[in-house]
PDB file as gemmi writes it, atoms N, CA and C in Angstrom:
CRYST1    1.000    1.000    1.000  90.00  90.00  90.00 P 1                      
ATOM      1  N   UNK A   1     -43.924  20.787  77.776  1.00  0.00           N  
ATOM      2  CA  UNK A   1     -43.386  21.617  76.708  1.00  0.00           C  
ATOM      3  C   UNK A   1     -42.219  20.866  76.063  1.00  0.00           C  
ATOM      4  N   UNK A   2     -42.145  21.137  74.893  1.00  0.00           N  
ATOM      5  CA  UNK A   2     -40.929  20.073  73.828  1.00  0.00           C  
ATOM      6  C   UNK A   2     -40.307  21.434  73.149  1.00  0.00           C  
ATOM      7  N   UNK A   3     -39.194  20.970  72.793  1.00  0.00           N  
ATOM      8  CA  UNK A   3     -38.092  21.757  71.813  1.00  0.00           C  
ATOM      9  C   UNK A   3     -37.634  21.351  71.296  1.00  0.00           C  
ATOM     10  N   UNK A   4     -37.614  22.053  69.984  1.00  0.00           N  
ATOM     11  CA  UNK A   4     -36.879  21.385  68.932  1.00  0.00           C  
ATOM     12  C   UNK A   4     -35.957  22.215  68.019  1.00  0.00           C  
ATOM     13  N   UNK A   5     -35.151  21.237  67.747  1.00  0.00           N  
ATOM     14  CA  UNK A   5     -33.918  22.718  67.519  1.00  0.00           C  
ATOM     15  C   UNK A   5     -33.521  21.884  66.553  1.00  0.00           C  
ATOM     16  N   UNK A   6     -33.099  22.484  64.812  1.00  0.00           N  
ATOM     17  CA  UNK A   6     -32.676  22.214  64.025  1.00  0.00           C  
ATOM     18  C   UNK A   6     -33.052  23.063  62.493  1.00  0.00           C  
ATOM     19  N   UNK A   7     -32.873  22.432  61.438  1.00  0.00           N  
ATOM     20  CA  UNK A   7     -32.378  23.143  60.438  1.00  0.00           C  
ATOM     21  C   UNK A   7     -34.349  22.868  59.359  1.00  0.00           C  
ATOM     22  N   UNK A   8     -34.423  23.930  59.211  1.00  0.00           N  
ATOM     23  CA  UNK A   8     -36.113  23.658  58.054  1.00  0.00           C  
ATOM     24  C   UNK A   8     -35.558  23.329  57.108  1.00  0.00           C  
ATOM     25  N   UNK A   9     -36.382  21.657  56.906  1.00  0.00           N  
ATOM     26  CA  UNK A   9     -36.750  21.652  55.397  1.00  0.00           C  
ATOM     27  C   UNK A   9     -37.717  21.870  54.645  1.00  0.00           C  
ATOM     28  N   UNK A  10     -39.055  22.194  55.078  1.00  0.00           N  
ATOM     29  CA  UNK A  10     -39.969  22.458  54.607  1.00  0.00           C  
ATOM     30  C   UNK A  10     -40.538  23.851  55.284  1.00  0.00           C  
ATOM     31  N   UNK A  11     -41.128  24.843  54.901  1.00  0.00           N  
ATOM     32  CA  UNK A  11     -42.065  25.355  55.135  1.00  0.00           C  
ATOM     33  C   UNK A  11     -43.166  26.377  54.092  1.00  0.00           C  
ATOM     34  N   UNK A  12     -44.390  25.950  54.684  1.00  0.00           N  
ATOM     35  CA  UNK A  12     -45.485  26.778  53.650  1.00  0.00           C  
ATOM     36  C   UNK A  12     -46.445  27.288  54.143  1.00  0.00           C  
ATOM     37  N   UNK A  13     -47.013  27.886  54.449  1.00  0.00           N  
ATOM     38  CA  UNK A  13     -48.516  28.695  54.383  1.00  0.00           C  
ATOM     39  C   UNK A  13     -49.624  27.857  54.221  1.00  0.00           C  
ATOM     40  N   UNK A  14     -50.327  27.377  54.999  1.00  0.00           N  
ATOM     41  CA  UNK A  14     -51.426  26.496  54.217  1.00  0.00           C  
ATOM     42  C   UNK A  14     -52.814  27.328  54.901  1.00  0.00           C  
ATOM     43  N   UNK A  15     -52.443  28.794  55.106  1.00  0.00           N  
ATOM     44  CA  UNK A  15     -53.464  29.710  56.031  1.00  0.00           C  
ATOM     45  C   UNK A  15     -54.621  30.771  55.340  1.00  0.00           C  
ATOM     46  N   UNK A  16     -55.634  30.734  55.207  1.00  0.00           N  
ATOM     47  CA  UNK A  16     -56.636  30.798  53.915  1.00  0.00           C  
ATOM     48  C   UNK A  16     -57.374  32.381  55.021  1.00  0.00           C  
ATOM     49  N   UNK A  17     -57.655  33.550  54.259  1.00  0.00           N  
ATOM     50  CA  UNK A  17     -58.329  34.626  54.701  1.00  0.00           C  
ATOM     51  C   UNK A  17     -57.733  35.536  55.518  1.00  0.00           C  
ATOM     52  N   UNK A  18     -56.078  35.491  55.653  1.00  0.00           N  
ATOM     53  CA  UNK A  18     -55.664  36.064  56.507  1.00  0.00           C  
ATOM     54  C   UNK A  18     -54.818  35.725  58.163  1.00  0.00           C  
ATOM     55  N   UNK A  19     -55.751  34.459  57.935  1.00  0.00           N  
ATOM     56  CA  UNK A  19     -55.013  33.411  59.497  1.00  0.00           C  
ATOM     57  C   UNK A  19     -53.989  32.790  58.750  1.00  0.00           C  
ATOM     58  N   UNK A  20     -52.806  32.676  59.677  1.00  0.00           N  
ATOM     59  CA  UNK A  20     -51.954  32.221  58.890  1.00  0.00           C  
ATOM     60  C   UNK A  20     -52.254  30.428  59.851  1.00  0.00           C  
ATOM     61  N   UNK A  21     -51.489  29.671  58.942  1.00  0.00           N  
ATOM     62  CA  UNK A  21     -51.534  28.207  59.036  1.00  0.00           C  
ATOM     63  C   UNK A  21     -50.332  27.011  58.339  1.00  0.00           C  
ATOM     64  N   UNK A  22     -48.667  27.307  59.192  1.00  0.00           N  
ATOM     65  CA  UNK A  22     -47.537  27.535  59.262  1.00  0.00           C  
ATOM     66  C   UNK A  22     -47.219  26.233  59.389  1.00  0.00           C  
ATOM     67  N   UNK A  23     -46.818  25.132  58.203  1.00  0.00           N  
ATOM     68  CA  UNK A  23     -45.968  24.106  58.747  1.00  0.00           C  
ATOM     69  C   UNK A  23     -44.756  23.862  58.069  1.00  0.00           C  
ATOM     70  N   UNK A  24     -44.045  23.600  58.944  1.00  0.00           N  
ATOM     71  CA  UNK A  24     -42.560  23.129  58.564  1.00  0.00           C  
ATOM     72  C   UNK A  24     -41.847  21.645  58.993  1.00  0.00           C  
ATOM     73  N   UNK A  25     -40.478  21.403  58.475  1.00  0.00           N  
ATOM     74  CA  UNK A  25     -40.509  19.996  58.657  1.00  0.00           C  
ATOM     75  C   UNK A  25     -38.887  20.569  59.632  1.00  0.00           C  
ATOM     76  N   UNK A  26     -38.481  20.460  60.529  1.00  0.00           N  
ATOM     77  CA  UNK A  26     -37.640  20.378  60.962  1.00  0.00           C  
ATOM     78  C   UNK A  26     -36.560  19.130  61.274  1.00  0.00           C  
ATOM     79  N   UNK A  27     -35.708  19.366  60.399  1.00  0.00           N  
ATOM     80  CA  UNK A  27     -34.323  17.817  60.972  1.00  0.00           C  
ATOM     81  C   UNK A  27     -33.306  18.408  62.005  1.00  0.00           C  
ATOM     82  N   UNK A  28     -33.685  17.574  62.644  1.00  0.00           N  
ATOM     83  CA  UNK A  28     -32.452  17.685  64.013  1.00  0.00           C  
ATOM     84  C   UNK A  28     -30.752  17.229  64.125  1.00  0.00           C  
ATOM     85  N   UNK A  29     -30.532  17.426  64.961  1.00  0.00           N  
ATOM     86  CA  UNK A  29     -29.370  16.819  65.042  1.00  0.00           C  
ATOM     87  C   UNK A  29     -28.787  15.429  64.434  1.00  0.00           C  
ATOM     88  N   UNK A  30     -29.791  14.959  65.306  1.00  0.00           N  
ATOM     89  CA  UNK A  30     -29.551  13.294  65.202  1.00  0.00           C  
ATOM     90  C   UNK A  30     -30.362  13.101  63.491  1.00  0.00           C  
ATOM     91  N   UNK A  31     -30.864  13.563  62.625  1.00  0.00           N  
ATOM     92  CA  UNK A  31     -31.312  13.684  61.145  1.00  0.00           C  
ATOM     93  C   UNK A  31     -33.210  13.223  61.447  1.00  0.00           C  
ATOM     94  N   UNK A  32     -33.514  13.496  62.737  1.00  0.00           N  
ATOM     95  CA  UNK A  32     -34.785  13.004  62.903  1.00  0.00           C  
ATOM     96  C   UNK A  32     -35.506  14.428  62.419  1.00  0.00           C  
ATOM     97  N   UNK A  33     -36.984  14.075  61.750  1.00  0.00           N  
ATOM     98  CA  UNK A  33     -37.295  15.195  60.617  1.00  0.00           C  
ATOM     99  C   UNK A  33     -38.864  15.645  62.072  1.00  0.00           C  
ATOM    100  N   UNK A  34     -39.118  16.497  62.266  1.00  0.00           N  
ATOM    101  CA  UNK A  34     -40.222  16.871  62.989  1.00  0.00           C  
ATOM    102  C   UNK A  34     -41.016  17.403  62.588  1.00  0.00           C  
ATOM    103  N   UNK A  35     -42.391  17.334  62.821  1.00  0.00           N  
ATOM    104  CA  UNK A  35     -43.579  18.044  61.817  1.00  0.00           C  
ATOM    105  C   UNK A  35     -44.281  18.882  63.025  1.00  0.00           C  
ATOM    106  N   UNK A  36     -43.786  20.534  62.496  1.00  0.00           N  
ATOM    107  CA  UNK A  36     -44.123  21.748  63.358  1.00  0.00           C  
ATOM    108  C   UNK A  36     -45.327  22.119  62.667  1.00  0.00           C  
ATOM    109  N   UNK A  37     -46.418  22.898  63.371  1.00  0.00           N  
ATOM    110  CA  UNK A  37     -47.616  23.306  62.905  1.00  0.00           C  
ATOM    111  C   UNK A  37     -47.489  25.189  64.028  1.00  0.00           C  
ATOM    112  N   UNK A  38     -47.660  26.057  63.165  1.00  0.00           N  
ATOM    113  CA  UNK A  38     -47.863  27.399  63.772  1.00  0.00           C  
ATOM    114  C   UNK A  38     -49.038  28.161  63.273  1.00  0.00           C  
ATOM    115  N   UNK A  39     -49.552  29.425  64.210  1.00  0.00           N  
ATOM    116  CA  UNK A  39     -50.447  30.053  63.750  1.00  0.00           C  
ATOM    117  C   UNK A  39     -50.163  31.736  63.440  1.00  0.00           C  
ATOM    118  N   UNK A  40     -48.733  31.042  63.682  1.00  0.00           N  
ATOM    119  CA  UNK A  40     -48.241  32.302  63.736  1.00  0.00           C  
ATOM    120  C   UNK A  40     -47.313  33.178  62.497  1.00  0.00           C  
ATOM    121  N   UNK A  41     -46.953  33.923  62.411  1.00  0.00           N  
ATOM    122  CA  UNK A  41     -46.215  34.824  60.878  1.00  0.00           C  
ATOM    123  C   UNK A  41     -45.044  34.197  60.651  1.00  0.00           C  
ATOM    124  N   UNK A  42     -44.909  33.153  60.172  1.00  0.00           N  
ATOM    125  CA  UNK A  42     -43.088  32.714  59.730  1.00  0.00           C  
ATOM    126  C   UNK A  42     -42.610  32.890  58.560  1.00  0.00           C  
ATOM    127  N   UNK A  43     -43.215  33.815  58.270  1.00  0.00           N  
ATOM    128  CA  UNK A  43     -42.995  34.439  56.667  1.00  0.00           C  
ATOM    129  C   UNK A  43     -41.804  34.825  56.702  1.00  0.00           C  
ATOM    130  N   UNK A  44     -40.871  35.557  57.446  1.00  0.00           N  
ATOM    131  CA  UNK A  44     -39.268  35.523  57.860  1.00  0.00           C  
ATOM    132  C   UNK A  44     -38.395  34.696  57.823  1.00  0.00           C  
ATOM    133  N   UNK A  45     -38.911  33.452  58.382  1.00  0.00           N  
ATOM    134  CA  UNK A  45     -37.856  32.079  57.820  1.00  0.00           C  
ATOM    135  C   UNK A  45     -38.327  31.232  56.831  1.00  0.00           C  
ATOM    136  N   UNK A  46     -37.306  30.303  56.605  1.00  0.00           N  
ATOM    137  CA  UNK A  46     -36.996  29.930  55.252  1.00  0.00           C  
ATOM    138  C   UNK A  46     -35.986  28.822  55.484  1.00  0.00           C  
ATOM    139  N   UNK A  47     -36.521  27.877  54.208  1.00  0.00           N  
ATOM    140  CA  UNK A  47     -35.203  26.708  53.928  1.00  0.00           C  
ATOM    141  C   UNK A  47     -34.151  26.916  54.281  1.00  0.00           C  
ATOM    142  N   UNK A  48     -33.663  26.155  55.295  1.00  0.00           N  
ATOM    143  CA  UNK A  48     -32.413  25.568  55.412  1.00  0.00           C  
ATOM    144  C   UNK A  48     -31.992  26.504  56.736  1.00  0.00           C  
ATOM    145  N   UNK A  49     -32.675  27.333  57.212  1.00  0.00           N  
ATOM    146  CA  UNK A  49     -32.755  28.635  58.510  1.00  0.00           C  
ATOM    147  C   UNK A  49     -32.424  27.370  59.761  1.00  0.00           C  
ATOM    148  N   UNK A  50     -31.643  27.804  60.554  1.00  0.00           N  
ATOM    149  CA  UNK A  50     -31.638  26.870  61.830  1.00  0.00           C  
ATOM    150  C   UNK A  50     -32.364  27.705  62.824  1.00  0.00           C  
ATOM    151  N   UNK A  51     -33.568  26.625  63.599  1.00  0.00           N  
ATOM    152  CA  UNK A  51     -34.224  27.115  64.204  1.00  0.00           C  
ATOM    153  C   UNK A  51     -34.645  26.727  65.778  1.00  0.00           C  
ATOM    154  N   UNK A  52     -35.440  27.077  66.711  1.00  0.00           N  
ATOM    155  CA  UNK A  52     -35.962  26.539  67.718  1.00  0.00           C  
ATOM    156  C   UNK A  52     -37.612  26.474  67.932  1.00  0.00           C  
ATOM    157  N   UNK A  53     -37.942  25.582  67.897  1.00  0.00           N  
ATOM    158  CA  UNK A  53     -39.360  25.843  68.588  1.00  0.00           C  
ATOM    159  C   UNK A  53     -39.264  25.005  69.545  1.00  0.00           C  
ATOM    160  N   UNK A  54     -40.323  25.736  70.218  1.00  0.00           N  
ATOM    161  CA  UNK A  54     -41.619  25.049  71.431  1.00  0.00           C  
ATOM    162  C   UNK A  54     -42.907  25.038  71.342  1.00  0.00           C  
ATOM    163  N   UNK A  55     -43.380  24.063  71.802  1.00  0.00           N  
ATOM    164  CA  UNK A  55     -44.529  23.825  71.781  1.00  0.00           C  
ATOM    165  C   UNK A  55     -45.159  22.588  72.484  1.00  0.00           C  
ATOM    166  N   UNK A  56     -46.784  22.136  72.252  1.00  0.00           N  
ATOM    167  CA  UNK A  56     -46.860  20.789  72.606  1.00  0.00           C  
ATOM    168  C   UNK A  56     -46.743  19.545  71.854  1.00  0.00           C  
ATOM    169  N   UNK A  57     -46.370  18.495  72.093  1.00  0.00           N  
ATOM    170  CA  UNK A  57     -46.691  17.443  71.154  1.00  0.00           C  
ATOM    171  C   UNK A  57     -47.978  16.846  71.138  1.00  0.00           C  
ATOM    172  N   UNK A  58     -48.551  16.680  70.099  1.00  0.00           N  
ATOM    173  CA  UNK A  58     -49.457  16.377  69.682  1.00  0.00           C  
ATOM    174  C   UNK A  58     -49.754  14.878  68.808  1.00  0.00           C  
ATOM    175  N   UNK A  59     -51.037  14.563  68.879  1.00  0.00           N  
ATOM    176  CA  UNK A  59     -50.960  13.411  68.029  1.00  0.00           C  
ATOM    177  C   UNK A  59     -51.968  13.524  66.832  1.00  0.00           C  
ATOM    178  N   UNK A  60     -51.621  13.306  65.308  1.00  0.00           N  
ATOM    179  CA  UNK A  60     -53.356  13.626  64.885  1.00  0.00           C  
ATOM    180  C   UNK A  60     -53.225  12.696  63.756  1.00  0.00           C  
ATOM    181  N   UNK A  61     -54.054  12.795  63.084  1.00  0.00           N  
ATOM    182  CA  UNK A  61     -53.870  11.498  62.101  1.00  0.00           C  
ATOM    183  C   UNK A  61     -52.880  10.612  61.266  1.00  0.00           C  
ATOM    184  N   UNK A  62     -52.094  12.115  60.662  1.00  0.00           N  
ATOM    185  CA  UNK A  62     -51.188  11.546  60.084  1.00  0.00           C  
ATOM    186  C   UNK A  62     -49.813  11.327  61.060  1.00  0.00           C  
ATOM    187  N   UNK A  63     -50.048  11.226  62.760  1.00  0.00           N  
ATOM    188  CA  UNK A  63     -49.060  11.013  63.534  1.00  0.00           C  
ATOM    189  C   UNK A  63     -48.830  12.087  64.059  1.00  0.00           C  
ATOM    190  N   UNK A  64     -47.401  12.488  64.701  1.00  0.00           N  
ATOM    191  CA  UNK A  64     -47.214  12.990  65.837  1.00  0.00           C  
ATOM    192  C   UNK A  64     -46.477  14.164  65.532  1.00  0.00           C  
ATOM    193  N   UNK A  65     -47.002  15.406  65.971  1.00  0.00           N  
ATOM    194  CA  UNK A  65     -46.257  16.854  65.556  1.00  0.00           C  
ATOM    195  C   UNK A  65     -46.195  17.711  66.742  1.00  0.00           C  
ATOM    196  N   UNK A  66     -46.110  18.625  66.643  1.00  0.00           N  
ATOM    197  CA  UNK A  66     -45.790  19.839  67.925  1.00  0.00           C  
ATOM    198  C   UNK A  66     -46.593  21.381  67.238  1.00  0.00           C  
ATOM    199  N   UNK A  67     -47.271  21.305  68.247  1.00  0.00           N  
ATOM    200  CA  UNK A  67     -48.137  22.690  67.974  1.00  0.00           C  
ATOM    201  C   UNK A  67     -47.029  24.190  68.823  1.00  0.00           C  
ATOM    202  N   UNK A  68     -46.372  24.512  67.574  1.00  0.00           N  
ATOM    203  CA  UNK A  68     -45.382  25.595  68.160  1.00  0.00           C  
ATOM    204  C   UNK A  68     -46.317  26.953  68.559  1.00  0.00           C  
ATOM    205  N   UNK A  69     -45.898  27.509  69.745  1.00  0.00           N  
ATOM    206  CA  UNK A  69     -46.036  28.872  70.470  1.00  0.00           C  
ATOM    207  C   UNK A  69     -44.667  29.273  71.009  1.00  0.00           C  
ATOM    208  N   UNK A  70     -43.761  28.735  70.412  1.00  0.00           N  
ATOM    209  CA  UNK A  70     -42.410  30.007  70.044  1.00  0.00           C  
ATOM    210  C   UNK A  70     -41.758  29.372  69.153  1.00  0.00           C  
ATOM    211  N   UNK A  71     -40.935  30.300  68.029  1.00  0.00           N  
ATOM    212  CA  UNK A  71     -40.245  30.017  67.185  1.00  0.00           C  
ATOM    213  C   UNK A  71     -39.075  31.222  66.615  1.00  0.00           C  
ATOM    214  N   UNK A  72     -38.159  30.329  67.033  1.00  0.00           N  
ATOM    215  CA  UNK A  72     -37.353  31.501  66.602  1.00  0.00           C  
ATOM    216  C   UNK A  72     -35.887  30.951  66.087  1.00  0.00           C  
ATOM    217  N   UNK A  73     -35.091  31.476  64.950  1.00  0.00           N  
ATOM    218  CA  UNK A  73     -34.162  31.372  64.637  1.00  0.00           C  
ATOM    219  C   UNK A  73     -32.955  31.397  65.660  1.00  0.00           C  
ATOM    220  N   UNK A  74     -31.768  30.745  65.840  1.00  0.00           N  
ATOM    221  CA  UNK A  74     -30.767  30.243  66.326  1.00  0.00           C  
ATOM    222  C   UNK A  74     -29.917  31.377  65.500  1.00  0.00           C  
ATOM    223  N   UNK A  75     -29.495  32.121  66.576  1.00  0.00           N  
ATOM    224  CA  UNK A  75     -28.091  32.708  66.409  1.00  0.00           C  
ATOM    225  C   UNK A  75     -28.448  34.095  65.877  1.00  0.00           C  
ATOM    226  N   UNK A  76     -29.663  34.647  66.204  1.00  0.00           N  
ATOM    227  CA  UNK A  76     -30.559  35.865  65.576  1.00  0.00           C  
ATOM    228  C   UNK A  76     -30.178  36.797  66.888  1.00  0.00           C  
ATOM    229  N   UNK A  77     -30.193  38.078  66.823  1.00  0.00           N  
ATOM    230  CA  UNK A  77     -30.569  39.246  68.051  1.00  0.00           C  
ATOM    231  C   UNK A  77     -31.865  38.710  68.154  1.00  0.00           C  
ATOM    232  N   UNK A  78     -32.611  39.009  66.666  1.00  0.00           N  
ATOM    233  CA  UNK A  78     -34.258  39.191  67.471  1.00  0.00           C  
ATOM    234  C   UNK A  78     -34.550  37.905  66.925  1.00  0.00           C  
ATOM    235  N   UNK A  79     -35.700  37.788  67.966  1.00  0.00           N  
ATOM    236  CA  UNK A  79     -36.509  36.135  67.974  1.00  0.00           C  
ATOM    237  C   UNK A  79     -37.627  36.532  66.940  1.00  0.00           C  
ATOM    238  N   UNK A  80     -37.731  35.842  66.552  1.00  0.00           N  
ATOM    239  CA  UNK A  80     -38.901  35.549  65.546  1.00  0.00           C  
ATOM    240  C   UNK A  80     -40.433  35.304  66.257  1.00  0.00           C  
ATOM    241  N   UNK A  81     -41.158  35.609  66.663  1.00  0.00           N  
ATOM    242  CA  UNK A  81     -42.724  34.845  67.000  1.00  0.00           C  
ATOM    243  C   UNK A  81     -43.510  34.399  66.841  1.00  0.00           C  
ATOM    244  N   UNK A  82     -44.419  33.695  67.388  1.00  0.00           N  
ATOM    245  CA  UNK A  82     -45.516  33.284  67.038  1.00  0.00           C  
ATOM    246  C   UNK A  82     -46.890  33.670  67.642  1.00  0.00           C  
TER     247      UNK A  82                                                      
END                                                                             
């Protein structure tokens, strides 16, 4: 399991019929940018939101991302899901 904790710069919907299909670009601390993939509702966050996920890392064509199964905003009561 990997975590990644930092600030979205990207996220969009690329989820067709109802499944959603959730990626975002997360920069970290150190300014390293991470490419998150969810299946889950992140219609709640948004640019520039500081966040956490987990998930696995993965490898796929265009390189190396993390298939998130939790996601949730930093510094929230409630967690966000996936």
């Amino acid at each position: 399991m990997t975590t990644i904790t930092g600030e979205i710069k990207v996220i969009k919907d690329y989820g067709v019929d109802g499944k959603h299909n959730w990626f975002t670009v997360i920069n970290d601390a150190e300014g390293q940018e991470h490419k998150v993939y969810s299946n889950g509702n992140l219609s709640e966050f948004a640019k520039d939101d500081i966040v956490q996920a987990e998930g696995m890392t993965k490898n796929g064509k265009n390189g190396e991302y993390m298939a998130a199964s939790s996601f949730k905003r930093i510094g929230d009561a409630m967690n966000g899901g996936t």
